[in-house]
Every structure is written in structure tokens, then in C-alpha cells.
N, C-alpha and C positions, 0 to 999 in steps of 0.2 A: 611530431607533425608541426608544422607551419602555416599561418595564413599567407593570405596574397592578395593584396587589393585588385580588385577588379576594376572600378570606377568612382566617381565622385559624382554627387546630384546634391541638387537644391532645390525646394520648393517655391521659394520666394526671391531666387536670386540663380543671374547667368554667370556663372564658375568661370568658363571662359573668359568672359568680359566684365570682371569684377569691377567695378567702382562705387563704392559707396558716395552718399553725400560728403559726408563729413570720414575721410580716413582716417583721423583718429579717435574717432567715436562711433562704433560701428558693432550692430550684435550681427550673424546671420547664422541659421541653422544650416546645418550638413549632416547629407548621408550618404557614408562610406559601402560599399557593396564588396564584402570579402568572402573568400570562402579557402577550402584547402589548397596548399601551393601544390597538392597531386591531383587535384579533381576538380579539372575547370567548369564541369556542370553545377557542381554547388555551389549557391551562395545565400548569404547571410547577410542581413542590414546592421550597421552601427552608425546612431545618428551622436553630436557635437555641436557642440554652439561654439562659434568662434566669435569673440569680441577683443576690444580694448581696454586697457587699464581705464580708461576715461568712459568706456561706457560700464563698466563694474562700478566703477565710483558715483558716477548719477546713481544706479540702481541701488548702493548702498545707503544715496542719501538719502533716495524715497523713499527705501521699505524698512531701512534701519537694520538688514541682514541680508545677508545672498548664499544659496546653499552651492557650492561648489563641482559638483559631479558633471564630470562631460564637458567641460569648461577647457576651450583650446585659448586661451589669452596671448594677445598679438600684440608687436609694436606695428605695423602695419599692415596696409589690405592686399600685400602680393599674396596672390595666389597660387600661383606658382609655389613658393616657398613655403603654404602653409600645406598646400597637399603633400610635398616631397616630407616637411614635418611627420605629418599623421601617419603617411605611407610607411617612413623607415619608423614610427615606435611600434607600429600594427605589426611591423614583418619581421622584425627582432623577437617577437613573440617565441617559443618551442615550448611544447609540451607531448610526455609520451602519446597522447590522445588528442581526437580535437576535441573533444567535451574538455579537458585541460585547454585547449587556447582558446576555449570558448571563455571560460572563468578569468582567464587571464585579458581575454578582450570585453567583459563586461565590468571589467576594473578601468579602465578608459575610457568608455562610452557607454552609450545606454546601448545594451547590445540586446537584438530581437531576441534570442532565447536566452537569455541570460537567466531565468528561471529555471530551466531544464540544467545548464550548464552549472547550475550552484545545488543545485538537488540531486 
């Protein structure tokens, strides 16, 4: 089996009309809506934080560590190019089951069942 992105959402930010303040210093969260490439009714949330080496490095300097999981790191704010990113490592995915691309997509992001999927 295989996933299939479905869509991209943001809570704090328009996808479409990205611009940060500052482009190279920039976090935002995202969440990816996938589900099976045979079964366009389901779908599954995988959310990702995308930022810049320069916003890692602040965060580094404040807390003195940064744990890394779900972490898309960018040299710029196209968006374009980060979704087409996510899209093709999400859809290179296969596994004989989706409970299999399940575990394999909550190795990339923090993925909504990822509990059921590793159990």
C-alpha cells in the first residue's frame, strides 16, 4: 500500500500566500492530510514544523537543546517547494499494509494514530 497526500493546512499561517517576516528565520507548523492512494475517503492527519537553520539556532541558544522529531528544515520560505518536498518523501512510502505506512509515516511526523500504528 501507499499513502497520497491529500492536502496541506495551517493553523497560524496562509500556505497559499506564504511570507514570513523575516525568510530566513522563520518556524510554522503544518498539517499534511494523507490517507490511502486506493481509498480517497480516508484520511489521516500528519502535522511538521518547518523552520530555518537560523530559527534552530536562536531556539538552540535559548533553551540550550532542541529535540528534533517532525522537524522539516529549510533554506527558504517557497512553498511551493516545501510541499512538493513532503509530498514526494510521504508518497515514496510502501508498505504490505497501511498499519505498515502508518509506522513508516509516524517516523516523519507526528502522525494522528501513530500509537495504533506502532502497537
Amino acid at each position: 500500500m501507499k499513502p497520497k497526500v491529500r492536502y496541506f493546512d495551517a493553523v497560524d499561517a496562509d500556505l497559499d500566500d506564504f511570507s514570513p517576516e523575516d525568510p530566513e528565520d522563520f518556524w510554522v507548523p503544518i498539517q499534511v492530510i494523507v490517507g490511502p492512494a486506493d481509498d480517497a475517503k480516508a484520511e489521516e492527519l500528519i502535522q511538521f514544523t518547518v523552520c530555518t537553520p537560523k530559527a534552530l539556532q536562536a531556539a538552540v541558544a535559548r533553551e540550550g537543546f532542541l529535540m528534533g522529531r517532525s522537524l522539516v528544515i529549510v533554506d527558504s520560505a517557497d512553498m511551493v517547494r516545501i510541499k512538493e518536498f513532503i509530498t514526494t518523501e510521504i508518497e515514496k512510502i510502501e508498505a504490505p499494509t497501511y498499519a505498515g505506512v502508518g509506522v513508516q509515516l509516524a517516523w516523519l511526523g507526528n502522525f494522528e494514530f501513530e500509537d495504533n500504528a506502532i502497537s
